[in-house]
N, C-alpha and C positions, 0 to 999 in steps of 0.2 A: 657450385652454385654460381650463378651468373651473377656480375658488378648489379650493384643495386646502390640508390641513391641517400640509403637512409643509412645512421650510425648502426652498429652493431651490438648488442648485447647478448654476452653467453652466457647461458641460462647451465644451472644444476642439474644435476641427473634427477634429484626428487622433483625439481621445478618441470624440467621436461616428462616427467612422465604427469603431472598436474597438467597442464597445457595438454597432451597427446589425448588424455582423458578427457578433454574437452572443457576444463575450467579456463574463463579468459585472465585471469589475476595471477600476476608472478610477484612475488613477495620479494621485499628487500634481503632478505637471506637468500635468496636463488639467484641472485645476480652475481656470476662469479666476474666478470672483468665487463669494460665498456669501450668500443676503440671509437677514439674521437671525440671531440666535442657532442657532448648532446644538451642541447638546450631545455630547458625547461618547459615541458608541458608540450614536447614536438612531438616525432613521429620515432619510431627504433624498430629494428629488424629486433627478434629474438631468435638466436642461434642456438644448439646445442654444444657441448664441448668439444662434441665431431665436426662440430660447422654447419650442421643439418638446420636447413630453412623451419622454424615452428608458427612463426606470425608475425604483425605487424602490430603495435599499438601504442599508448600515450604512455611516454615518461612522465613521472615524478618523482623529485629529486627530494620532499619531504613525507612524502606519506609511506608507510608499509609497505600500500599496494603498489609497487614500483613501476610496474607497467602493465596496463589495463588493453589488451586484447581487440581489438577491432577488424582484422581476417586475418584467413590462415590460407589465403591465396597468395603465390606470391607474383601473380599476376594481374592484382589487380590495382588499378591508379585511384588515388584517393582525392580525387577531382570534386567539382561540384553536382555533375553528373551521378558519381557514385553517392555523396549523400543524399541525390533527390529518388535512387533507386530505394536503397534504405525507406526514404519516409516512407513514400508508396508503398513499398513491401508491409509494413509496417499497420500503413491506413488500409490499405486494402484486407489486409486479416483482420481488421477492428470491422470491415466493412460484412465482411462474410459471418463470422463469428457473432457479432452482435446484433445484427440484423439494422434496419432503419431506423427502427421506434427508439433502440436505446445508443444513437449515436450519439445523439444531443449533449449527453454528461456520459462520459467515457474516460479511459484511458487512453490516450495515442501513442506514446514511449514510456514500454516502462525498463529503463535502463539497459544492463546485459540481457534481460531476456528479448532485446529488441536490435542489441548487439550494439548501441549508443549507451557508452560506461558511463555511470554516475548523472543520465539523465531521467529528470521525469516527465511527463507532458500530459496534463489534465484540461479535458475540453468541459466549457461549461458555456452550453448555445455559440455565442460566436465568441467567446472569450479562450482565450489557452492561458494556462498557468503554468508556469515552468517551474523546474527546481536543477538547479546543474550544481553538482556535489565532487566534478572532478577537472582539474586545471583543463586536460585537453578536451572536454569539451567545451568548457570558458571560452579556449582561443576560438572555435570553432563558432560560435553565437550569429558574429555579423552571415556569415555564409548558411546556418543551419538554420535559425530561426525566420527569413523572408521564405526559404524554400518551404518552411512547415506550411506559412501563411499561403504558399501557393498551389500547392499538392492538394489542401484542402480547399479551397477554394474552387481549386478547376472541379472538382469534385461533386459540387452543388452545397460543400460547408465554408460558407466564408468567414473570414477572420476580423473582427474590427480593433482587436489588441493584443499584444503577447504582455502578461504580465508576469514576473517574478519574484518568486518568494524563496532567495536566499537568504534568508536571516538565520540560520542554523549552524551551530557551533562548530559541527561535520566539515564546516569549507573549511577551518582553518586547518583540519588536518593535512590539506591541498596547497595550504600557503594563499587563502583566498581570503577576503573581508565579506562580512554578513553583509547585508540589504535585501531590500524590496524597491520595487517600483516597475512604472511600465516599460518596458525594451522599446527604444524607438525605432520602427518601424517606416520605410523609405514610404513616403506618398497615405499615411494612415497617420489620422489624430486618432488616437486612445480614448475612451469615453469617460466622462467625465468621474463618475462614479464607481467604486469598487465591489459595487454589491449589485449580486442577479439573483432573478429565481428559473430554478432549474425543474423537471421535471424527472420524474425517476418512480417508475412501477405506477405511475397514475396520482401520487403523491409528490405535491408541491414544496419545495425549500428554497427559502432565500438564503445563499451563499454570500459570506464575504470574506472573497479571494484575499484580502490585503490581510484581515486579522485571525481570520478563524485556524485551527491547526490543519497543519502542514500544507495543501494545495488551497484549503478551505471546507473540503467535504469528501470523504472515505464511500470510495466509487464500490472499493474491492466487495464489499458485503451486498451488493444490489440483488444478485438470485437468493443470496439467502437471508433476506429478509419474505422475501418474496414463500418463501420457504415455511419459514413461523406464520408468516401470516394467514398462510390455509389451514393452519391448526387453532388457530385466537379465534376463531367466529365463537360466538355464545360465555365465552371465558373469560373469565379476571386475570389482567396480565400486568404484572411487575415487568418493566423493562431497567434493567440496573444499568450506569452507566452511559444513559442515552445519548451523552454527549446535544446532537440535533434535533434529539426524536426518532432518529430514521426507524428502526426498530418499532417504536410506541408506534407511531403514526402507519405503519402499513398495517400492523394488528388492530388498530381503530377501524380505517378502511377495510378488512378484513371481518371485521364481523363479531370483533369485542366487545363482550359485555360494558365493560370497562378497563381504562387501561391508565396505571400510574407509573411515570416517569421520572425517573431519578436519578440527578446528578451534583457530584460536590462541589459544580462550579456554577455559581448563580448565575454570570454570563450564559454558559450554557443552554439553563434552567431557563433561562428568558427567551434565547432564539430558538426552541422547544416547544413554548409556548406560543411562539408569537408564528409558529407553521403549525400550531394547529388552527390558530386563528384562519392563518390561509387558507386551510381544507378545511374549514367547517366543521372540525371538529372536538373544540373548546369544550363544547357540552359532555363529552364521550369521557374527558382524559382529567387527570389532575397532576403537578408536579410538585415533586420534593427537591428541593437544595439538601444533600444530607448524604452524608458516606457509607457506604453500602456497606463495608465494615461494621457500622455501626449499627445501620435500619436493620437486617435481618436477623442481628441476636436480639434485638429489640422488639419487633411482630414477633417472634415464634414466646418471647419472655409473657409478651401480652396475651397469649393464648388466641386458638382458633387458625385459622387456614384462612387467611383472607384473601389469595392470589392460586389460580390452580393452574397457572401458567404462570415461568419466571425465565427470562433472558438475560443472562450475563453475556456481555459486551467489553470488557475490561481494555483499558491502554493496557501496548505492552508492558509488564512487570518485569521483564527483564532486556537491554539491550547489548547483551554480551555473556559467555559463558559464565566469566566468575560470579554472577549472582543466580545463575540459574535455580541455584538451592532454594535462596530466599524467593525467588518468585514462584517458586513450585509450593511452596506456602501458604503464600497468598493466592492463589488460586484454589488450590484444594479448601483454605478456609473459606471462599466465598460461594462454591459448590456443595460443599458440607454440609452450609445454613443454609442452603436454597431447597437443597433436598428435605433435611428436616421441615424445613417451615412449609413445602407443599402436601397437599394431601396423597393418598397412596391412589395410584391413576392419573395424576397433575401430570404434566406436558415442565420439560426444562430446553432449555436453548444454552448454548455454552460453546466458546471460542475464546483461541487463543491469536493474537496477531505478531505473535513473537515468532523471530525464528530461528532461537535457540531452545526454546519451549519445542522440542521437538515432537513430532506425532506419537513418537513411542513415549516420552515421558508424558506426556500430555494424556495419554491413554490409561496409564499408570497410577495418574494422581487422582484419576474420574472412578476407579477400581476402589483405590485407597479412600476415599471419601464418601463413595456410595459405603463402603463396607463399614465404615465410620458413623453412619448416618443410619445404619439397617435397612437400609433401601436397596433393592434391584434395580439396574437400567437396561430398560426395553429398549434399542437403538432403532430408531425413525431412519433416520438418515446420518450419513457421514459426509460433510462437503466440501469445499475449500473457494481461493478466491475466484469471483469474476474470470472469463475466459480474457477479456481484454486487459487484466493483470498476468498473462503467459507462465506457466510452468515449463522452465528447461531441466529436465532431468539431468544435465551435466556439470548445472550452476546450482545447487543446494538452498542458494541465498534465496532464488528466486519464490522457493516454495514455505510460507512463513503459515498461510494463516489456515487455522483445524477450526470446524464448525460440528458440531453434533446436535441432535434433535432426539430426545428421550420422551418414553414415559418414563415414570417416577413408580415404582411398585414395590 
């Protein structure tokens, strides 16, 4: 292999044949030796024990994920040129894929499946929300983020702030400090305010990027909401969970009888309420502060079928293998009493956003619970995230979230 400018790292035979299979993550037990200094959060060749060229990507010298993947060319210069092909690459499939109407609130990078490690990039109108969760792309900000600002812009999407929301425990496994605030941007004052309203499937939400979780507002569910909502016309809809509404609020617009909304975080419960205010549709809906745990042993105890449609939306219950058990629990209990408490012919929605919640176990505990419940499920549909959230079949990670649409029988 020809001289190359970057340190070297020799990578393990298990490690190499993960790379050759197309995983961009080399774990700190696959790094068998390092020649030279390598700094913190730079660039490294990954070698095999043969010598054999694998790729180029970010060291880190405290996280697991040791070196985090970003080509497997070894010709190519990682210039500012080459990250503005990346964006492009990147907005142009958000541009294809998602058509016009739903550029507006989108995803633009969603990390490895965009081949930028440990980054996220959520548009909301002319706002972007970042989240960078890995050292090398840290160093990488001053150069990465004016280029986002301009790639979209020349576009016909202009940018009036990059804001970020780092505040998440995850940096420090990087060696990084939490925060939030606006990225300052050369020639761009930031607007003064933290909080937008977005559009999405016809249905209005006001977003606030600084406090709301993770970006501010969960893009990935946007077709399948779209989804329930062709089933809610004339029907009583429990939407569990709603966090925003988003759910409640397309089944309202949709064509529901009525629709109650429910979530254990009053904060929530309030910005919930306060977009249905915006769509005009206060009259349609009612909400509960109150844990779903708790509400659905509680209607089936009071007797009657009050809801003939029910949407579980649940936070992930588990973010890592060793509780998968206990979240496989909690989920089959919350599907359990949803089936009971619907009548036989009722419509169910049910997702999981975990991605250790695998599809096969996740399909397992819908078996176990119906069988539990004496119910049949008639399966509608099977779906997953948003196309501008990217499924790589050769990064596992990338594919987290299972959606199902029942009848109940």
């Amino acid at each position: 292999m020809k001289q190359r400018k970057w340190p070297q790292a020799v990578i393990s035979a298990k490690g190499e044949r993960s790379v050759q299979g197309g995983h961009p993550w080399i774990y700190d037990t696959e790094v068998r030796s390092l020649s030279g200094e390598v700094p913190n959060g730079s660039l490294v060749d990954a070698v095999s024990e043969k010598g054999k060229y694998l790729g180029t990507g970010f060291y880190s010298e405290t996280s697991k994920i040791r070196i985090r993947l970003i080509s497997r060319s070894a010709n190519d210069c990682f210039d500012e040129a080459f990250w503005e092909r990346r964006i492009r690459y990147a907005w142009e499939y958000r541009r294809t894929v998602m058509g016009a109407e739903d550029l507006s609130a989108c995803r633009v990078i969603f990390g490895e499946a965009d081949q930028f490690p440990g980054l996220t990039v959520d548009r909301f109108g002319d706002i972007l929300v970042t989240q960078t969760l890995s050292l090398g792309m840290e160093t990488l900000k001053p150069l990465v983020f004016p280029l986002l600002a301009k790639v979209l812009s020349e576009s016909g999407a202009p940018v009036s702030g990059i804001y970020e929301r780092n505040d998440v425990p995850i940096r420090e496994l990087e060696g990084l400090a939490q925060g939030k605030g606006w990225y300052p941007l050369p020639g761009l004052t930031p607007p003064a305010s933290t909080e937008t309203v977005i559009t999405e499937n016809g249905v209005r939400y006001r977003v606030d990027f600084e406090n709301g979780q993770k970006t501010g507002f969960f893009l990935d569910q946007k077709y399948n909401r779209l989804a329930a909502a062709r089933l809610a016309r004339g029907r009583r809809v429990l939407d569990c969970f709603t966090h925003t509404g988003s759910f409640a609020l397309n089944a309202a617009i949709g064509g529901a009888a009525h629709v109650t909304a429910v979530d254990i975080s009053e904060a929530a419960v309030s910005l919930a309420r306060e977009n249905a205010r915006l769509n005009g549709l206060e009259n349609r809906m009612d909400f509960l502060a109150e844990n779903v745990f708790d509400l659905l042993p509680r209607l089936k105890k009071e007797g009657g079928t009050p809801y003939d449609f029910i949407i579980l939306d649940p936070p992930a219950f588990t973010k890592s293998r060793r509780t998968v058990e206990s979240a496989a629990r909690g989920y089959k209990e919350i599907n359990y009493r949803a089936m009971q408490l619907l009548p036989r012919g009722g419509y169910l929605a049910t997702c999981s956003c975990s991605h250790f919640m695998t599809p096969e176990l996740f399909v397992r505990m819908l078996r176990s619970a119906a069988g539990d419940a004496g119910r049949e499920l008639r399966q509608i549909e099977a779906r997953q995230q948003a196309p501008d959230h990217p499924i790589l079949w050769n990064v596992p990670e990338t594919d987290y979230l299972k959606f199902f649409l029942f009848q109940v029988v």
